[in-house]
C-alpha positions as CSV (number, residue, x, y, z in Angstrom):
1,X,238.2,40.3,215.4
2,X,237.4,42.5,212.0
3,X,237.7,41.4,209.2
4,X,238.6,43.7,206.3
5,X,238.3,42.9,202.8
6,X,239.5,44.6,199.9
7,X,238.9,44.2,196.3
8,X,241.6,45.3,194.2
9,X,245.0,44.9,194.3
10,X,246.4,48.1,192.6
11,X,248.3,51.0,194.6
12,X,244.9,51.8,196.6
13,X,244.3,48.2,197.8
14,X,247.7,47.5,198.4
15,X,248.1,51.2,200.8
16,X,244.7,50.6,202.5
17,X,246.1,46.8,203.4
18,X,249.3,48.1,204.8
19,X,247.6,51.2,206.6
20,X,245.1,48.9,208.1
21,X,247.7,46.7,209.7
22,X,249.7,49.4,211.3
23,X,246.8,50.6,212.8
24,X,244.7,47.7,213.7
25,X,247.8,44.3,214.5
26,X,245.1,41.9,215.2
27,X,242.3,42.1,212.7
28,X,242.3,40.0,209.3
29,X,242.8,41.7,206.2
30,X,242.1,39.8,202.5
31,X,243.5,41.7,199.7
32,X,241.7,40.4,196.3
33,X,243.3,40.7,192.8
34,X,241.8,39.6,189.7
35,X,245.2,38.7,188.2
36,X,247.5,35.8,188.3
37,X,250.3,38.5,189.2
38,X,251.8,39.9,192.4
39,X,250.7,43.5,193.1
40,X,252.1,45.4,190.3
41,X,251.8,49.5,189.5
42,X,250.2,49.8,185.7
43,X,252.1,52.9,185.3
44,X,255.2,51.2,185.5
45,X,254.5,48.6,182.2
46,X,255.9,52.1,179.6
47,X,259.3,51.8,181.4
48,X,258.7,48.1,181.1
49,X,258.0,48.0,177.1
50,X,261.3,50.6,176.9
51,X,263.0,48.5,178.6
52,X,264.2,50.7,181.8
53,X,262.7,47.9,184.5
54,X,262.1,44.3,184.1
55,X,258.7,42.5,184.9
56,X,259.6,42.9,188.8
57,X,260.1,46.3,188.8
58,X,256.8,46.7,188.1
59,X,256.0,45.2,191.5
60,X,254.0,47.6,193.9
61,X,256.7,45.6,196.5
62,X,260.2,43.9,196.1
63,X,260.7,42.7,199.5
64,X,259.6,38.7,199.4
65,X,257.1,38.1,201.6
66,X,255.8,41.2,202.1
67,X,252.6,40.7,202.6
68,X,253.2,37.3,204.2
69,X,255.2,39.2,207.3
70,X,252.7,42.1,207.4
71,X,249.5,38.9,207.9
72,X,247.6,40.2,204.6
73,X,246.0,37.7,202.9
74,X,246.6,38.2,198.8
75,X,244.0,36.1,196.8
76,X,244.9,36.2,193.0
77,X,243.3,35.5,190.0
78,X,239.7,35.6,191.1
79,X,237.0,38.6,191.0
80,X,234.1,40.0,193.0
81,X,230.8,39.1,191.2
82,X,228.3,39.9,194.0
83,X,228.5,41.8,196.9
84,X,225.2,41.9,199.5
85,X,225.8,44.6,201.8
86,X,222.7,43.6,203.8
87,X,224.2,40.3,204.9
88,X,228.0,41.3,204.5
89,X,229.1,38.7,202.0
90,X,231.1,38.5,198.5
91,X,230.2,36.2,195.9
92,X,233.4,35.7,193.9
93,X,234.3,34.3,190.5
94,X,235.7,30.5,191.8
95,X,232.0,30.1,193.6
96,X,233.1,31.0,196.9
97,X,231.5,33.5,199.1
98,X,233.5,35.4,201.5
99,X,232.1,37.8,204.5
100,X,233.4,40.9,205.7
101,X,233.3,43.5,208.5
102,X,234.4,46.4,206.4
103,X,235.2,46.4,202.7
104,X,237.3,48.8,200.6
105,X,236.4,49.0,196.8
106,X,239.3,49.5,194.6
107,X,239.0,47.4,191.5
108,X,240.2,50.1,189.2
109,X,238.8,50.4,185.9
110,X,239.0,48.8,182.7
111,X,239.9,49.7,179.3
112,X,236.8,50.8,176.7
113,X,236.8,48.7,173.9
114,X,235.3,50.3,170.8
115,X,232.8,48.5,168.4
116,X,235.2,48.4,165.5
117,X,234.9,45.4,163.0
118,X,237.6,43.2,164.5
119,X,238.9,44.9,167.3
120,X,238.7,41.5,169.1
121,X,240.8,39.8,166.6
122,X,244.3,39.1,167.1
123,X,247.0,41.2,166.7
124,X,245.0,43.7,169.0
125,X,245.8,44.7,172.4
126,X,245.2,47.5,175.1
127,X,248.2,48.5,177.0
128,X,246.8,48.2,180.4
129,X,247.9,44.4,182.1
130,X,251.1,42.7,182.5
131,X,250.0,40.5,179.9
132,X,249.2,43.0,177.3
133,X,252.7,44.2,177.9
134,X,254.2,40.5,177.2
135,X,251.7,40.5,173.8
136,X,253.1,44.1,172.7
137,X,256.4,43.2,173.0
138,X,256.6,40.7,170.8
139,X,254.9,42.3,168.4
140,X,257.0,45.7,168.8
141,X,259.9,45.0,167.4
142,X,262.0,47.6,165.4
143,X,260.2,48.5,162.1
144,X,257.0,47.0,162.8
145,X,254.0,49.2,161.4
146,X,252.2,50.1,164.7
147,X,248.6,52.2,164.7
148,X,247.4,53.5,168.3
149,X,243.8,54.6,168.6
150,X,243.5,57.2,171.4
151,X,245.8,59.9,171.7
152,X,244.4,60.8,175.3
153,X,247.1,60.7,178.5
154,X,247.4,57.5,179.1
155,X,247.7,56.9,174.8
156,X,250.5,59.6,175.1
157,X,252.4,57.5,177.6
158,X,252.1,54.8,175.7
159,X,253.6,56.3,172.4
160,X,256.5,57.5,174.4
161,X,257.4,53.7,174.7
162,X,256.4,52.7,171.6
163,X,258.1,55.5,170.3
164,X,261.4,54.5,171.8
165,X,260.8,50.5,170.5
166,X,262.0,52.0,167.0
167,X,258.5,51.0,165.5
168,X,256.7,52.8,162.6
169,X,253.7,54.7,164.5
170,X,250.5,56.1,163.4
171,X,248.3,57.4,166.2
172,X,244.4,58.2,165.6
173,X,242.4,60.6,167.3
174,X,238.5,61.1,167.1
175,X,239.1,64.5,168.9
176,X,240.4,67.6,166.8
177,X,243.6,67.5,168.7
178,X,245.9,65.8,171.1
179,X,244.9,65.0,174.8
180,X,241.2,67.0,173.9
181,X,240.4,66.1,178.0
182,X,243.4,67.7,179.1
183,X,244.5,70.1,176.5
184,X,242.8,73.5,174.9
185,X,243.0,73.5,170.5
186,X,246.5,75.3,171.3
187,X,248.3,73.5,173.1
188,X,246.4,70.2,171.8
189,X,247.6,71.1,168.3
190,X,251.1,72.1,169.4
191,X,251.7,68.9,170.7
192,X,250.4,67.0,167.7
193,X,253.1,69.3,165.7
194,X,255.5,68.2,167.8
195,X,255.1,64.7,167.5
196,X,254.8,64.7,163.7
197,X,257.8,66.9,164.2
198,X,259.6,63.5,165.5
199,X,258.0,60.9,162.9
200,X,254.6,60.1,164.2
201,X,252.0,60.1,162.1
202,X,248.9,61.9,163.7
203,X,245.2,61.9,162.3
204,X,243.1,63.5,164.2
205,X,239.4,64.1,163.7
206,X,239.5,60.3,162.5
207,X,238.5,57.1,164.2
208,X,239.2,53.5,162.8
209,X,236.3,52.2,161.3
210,X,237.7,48.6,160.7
211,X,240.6,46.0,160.9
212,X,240.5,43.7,158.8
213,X,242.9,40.7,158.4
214,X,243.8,37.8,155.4
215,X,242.1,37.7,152.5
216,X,239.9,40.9,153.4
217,X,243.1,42.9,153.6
218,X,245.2,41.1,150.9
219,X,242.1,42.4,148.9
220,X,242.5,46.2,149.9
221,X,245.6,48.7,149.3
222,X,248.6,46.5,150.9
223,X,246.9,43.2,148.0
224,X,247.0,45.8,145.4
225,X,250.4,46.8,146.0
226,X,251.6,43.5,146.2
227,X,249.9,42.8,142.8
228,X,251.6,45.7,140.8
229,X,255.2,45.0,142.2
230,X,254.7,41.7,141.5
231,X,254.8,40.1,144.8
232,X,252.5,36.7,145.6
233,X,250.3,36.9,148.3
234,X,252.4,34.4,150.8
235,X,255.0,37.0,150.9
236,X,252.7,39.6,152.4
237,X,253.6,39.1,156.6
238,X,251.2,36.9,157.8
239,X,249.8,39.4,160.9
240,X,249.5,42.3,159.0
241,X,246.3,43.8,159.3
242,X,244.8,46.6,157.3
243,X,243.2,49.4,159.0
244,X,240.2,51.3,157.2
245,X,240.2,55.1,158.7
246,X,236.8,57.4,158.6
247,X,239.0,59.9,156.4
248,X,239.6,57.1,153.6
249,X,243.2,56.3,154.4
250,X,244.1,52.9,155.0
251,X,246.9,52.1,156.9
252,X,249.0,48.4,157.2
253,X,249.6,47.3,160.8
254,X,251.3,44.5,162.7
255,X,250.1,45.7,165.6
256,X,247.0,47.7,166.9
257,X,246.6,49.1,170.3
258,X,244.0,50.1,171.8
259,X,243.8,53.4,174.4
260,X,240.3,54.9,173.9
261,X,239.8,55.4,177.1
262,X,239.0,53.4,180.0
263,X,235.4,52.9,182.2
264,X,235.4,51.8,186.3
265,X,235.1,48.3,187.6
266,X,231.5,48.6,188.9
267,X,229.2,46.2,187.1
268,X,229.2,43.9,190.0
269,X,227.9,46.2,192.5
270,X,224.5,46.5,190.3
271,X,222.1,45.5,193.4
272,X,224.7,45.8,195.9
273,X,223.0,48.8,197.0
274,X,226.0,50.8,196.8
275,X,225.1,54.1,195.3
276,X,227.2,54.9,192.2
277,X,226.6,57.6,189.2
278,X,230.2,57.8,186.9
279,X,231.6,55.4,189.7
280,X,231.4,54.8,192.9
281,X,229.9,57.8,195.3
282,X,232.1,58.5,198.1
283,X,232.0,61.2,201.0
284,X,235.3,63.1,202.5
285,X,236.3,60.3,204.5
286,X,235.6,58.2,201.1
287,X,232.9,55.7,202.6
288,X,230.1,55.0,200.5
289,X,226.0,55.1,201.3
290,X,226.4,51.8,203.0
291,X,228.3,52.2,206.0
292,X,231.3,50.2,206.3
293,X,231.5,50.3,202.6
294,X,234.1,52.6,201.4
295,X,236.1,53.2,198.1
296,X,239.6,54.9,196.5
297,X,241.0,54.8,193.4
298,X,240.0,54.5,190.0
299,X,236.9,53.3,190.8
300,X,235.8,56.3,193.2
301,X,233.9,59.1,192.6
302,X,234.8,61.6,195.3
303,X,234.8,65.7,195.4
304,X,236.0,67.8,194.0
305,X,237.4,71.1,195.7
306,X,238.0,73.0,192.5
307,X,235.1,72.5,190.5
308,X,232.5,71.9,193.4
309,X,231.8,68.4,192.2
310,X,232.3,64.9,192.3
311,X,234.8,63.3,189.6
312,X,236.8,60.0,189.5
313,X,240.3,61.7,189.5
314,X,242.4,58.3,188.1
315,X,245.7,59.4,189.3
316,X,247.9,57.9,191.3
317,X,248.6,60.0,194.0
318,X,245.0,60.7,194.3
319,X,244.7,57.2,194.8
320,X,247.1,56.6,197.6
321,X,245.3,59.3,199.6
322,X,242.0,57.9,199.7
323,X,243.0,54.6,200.1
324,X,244.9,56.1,203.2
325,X,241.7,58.2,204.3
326,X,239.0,54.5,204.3
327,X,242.0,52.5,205.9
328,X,242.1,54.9,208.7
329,X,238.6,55.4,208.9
330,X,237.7,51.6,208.3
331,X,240.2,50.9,211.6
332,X,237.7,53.8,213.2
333,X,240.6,56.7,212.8
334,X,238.7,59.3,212.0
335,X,240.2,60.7,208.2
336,X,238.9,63.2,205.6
337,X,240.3,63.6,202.1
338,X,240.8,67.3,201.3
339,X,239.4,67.0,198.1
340,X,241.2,65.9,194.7
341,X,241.8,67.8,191.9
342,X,242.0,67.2,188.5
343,X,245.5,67.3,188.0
344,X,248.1,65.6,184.8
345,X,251.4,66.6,184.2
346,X,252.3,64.8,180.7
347,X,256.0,64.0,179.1
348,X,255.3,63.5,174.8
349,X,258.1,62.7,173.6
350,X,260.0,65.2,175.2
351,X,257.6,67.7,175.6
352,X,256.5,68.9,178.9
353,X,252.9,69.7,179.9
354,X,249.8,70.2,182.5
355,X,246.9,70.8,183.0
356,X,245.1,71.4,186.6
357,X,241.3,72.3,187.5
358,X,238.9,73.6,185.5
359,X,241.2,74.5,182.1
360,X,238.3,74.8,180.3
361,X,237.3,78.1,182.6
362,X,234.3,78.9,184.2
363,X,231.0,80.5,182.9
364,X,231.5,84.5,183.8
365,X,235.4,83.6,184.0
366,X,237.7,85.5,182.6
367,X,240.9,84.0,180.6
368,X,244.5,85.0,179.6
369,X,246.8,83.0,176.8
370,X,250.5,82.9,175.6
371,X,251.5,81.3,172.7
372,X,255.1,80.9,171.1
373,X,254.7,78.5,168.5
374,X,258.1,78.7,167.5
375,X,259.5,77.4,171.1
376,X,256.9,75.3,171.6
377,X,255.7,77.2,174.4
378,X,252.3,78.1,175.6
379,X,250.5,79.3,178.4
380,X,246.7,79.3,179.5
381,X,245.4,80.6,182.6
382,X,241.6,80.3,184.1
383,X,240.1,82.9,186.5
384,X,236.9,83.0,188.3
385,X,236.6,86.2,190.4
386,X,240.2,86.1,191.9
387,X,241.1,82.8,192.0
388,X,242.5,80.9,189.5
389,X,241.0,78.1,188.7
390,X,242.6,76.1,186.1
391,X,245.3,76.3,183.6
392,X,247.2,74.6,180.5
393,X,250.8,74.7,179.8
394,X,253.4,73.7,177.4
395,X,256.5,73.6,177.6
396,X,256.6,75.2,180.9
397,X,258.3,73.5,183.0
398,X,259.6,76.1,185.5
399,X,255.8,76.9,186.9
400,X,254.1,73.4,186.8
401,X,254.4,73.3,191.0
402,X,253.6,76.9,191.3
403,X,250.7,76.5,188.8
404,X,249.4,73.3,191.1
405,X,249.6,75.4,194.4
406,X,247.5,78.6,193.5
407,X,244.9,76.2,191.9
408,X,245.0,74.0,194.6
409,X,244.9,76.2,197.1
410,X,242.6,78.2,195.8
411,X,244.0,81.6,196.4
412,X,242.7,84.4,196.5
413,X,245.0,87.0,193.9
414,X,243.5,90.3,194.8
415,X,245.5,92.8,192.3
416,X,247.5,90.2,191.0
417,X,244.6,88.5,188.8
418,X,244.8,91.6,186.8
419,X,248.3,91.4,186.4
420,X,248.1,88.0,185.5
421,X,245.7,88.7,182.9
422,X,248.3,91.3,181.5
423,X,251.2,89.3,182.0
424,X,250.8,85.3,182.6
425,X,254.5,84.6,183.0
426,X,254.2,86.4,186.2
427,X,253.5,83.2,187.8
428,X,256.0,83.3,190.3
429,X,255.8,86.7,191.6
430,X,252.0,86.0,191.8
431,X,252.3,83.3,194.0
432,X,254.9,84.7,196.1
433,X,252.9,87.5,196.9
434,X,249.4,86.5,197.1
435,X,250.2,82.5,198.0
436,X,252.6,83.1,200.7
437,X,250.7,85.8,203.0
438,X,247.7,83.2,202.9
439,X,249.4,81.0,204.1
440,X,249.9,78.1,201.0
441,X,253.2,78.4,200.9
442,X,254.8,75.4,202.6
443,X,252.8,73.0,200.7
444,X,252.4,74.2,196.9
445,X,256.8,74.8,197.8
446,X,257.2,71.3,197.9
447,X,254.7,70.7,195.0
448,X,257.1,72.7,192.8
449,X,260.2,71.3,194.1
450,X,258.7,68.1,192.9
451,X,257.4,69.6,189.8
C-alpha cells in the first residue's frame, strides 16, 4: 500500500489529499500542518478582521469529519525539519520521523520580517495566521492609530479590512508607488491618490527605520506633545509606539503590521537533495528532481508560459491546479500543468485593478497607454510581435476576463495589434476577432464571465 505524505495543510495540500483519495481508495495519505488549526484558507482572515465570516468560515472545509470520512490523516501543530530523499523519511519537529512513498511539498511561504529596531516587540504583527488575526483584532478597534508597512497585494487586502475596522491608517511604502510588483508609476500612483482620496495616509519612497516603545517614545514627538499640553506621562496609552520614518516623520501607533512581503517555506529541504533556486523547481507535471518528490503552491517554482520562465506564481487558483496535477501524477495519472501565469486582480478600497504577464513589456516590445486621471481609469497594454503579452488596468472592470484570455492564450492579433496600439479600448472587438477564430474562445469566455 502507498503511502503519501504531504506537508502543508493550505488549499494545495488539502486538494492533493482529496484528489489522491478519489483516485487511489486504499493507500494512506498524512496531511501535515504546522498549526494548532483545522485547514483554514489565509485569504479568508480580511473578511474575517471585517467581520463578514467568523473563525470557521475560514475553514478550507465545514463538513465535521471531513477528513476523518475521506481516511486522511491530519497531523497539526508539528513541522518538517529534515527530509532524506535517499532513504524516504521525514524528520519532524516533535522528534518523530515518518516515511513516505510519495511526498507533496506545499508548506507555503512565510512572511519577511524586516530588520527594523523593534519589529519583534509587541504590538507588531503580520497578517498572515489565524492568530495574527485574533492579535489584530484586539488591537483594531475604532480610532486606534494603525501604520502598515508594505503596500504590495497582499498589504492592499489588508488595508481594505483595516480600512473598514474604522481605524486611523498610515501605510509605508519603500517603492515609489502602490503595488510597484504589479502596477506601472500610473496606475501605482493613481491608486495611492485614490486611497489618500478616502483618508489613508500614504508615504511612499519611505521605509520605517524604527519602533520604538516606553520611555524611548515618551521621549520623541508624542512625549513632547504631552509635555506642552501639559499632560503626564501615565496618561500617554500604554501600547503606543512611535514609529521613526526614513523621511523624518514620526508617526504614533497602537498597532504595526507587517506585509513586506513574504519568502517560501524551504529551509528544511537544505540537503534534501531537492533542487530549488527562488523555491522549489518543478516540471509540467510539478514533480521535483527527485522522483516521487513533487510540489504546488506557494512554495513551487514551476513555468511559466508567458514569460518563458519559472516563477512561484502565489495564487490561489494556481495553487489548486498543481496540487491537482502531483495528486494525479503521484497516484500514477499521468497530469501536466499548462503553465501559470502571473496573474492579480486587486479591489483597494473600491478600486478595481489587474495586472497579467509580463506588464513590464518585453525588450523590442512595443507599448500603448490610456490614462484618465479624472475617472480613475487607466489602461496599459504590452506587445511582443503580435501577441500581447501583459497588461495593467484600472478601473477597468469590463475587460479584466478578456484581458486574461488574449494573454493567456497567447494570441496571435495579426492587424489588430496595430489597432490596439491606436486604440486600447478596442479590447473586445480584438478578442472577438482574433481570439475566437483561434480557437480561445470557450475558455478566456468563462474567464470574463468570472471577471
Amino acid at each position: 500500500m502507498t503511502h503519501h505524505v504531504i506537508l502543508g495543510a493550505g488549499p494545495a495540500g488539502v486538494i492533493a489529499a482529496e484528489t489522491i483519495r478519489k483516485h487511489a481508495p486504499r493507500d494512506t495519505i498524512t496531511l501535515i500542518g504546522d498549526e494548532n488549526e483545522s485547514p483554514y484558507s489565509r485569504m479568508a482572515i480580511p473578511y474575517l478582521l471585517i467581520g463578514k465570516v467568523g473563525e470557521e468560515g475560514t475553514h478550507l472545509r465545514h463538513t465535521p469529519g471531513h477528513f476523518e470520512s475521506l481516511n486522511i490523516t491530519v497531523r497539526r501543530g508539528v513541522r518538517a525539519k529534515v527530509v532524506d530523499s535517499a532513504q524516504r523519511t521525514i524528520q519532524l519537529s516533535d522528534g518523530n520521523t515518518i516515511g513516505f512513498d510519495t511526498l507533496l511539498i506545499a508548506t507555503g511561504s512565510s512572511p519577511a520580517t524586516p530588520p527594523i529596531p523593534g519589529i519583534n516587540g509587541p504590538g507588531v504583527h503580520s497578517c498572515w495566521t489565524l492568530a495574527d488575526a485574533r492579535a489584530i483584532a484586539n488591537l483594531a478597534k475604532p480610532g486606534a492609530k494603525v501604520l502598515q508597512m508594505g503596500a504590495g497585494f497582499i498589504g492592499c487586502i489588508i488595508m481594505e479590512a483595516l480600512q473598514q475596522r474604522g481605524v486611523e491608517l498610515s501605510v509605508v511604502e519603500m517603492g515609489d508607488r502602490m503595488v510597484p510588483r504589479m502596477m506601472g508609476p500610473a496606475a501605482g500612483g493613481m491608486i495611492k491618490d485614490w486611497c489618500v482620496a478616502k483618508g489613508v495616509k500614504v508615504f511612499t519612497g519611505a521605509r520605517v527605520e524604527a519602533i520604538e516603545r516606553g520611555a524611548s517614545a515618551e521621549k520623541g514627538l508624542a512625549g513632547k506633545i504631552a509635555e506642552v499640553v501639559g499632560i503626564g506621562q501615565s496618561s500617554m496609552p500604554s501600547g503606543r509606539m512611535t514609529v521613526r520614518l526614513s523621511t523624518g516623520d514620526s508617526l504614533e501607533a497602537d498597532l504595526v503590521i507587517s506585509a513586506t512581503g513574504v519568502r517560501p517555506n524551504i529551509g528544511f529541504l537544505e540537503n534534501s537533495g531537492v533542487r530549488c533556486l527562488v523555491g522549489v523547481l518543478t516540471d509540467a507535471g510539478m514533480q521535483t528532481n527527485v522522483p516521487g518528490i513533487y510540489a504546488a503552491g506557494d512554495c513551487a517554482e514551476a513555468f511559466d508560459k508567458v514569460s518563458g520562465k519559472t516563477i512561484v506564481s502565489a495564487i490561489q487558483p494556481n495553487a489548486a491546479e498543481q496540487a491537482r496535477v502531483a495528486a494525479l501524477n503521484m497516484v500514477g495519472q499521468k497530469a501536466e500543468l499548462k503553465g501559470v501565469t502571473q496573474i492579480n486582480v486587486l479591489d483597494t478600497l473600491g478600486l478595481i485593478s489587474s495586472s497579467f504577464g509580463n506588464w513590464e513589456g518585453l525588450p523590442g516590445g512595443q507599448h500603448v497607454e490610456l490614462t484618465d486621471k479624472a475617472n480613475h481609469r487607466h489602461l496599459s497594454l504590452q506587445f511582443h510581435g503580435d501577441q500581447m503579452v501583459g497588461c495593467n488596468s484600472v478601473g477597468w472592470t469590463d475587460h479584466v476576463g478578456v484581458m486574461r484570455g488574449l494573454v493567456e492564450g497567447q494570441v496571435h492579433l495579426g492587424e489588430w495589434k496595430d489597432k490596439l496600439l491606436a486604440d486600447p479600448t478596442k479590447l473586445m472587438d480584438a478578442y472577438l476577432s482574433a481570439a475566437q477564430g483561434q480557437g480561445h474562445w470557450s475558455g478566456a469566455a468563462d474567464d470574463r464571465r468570472r471577471g
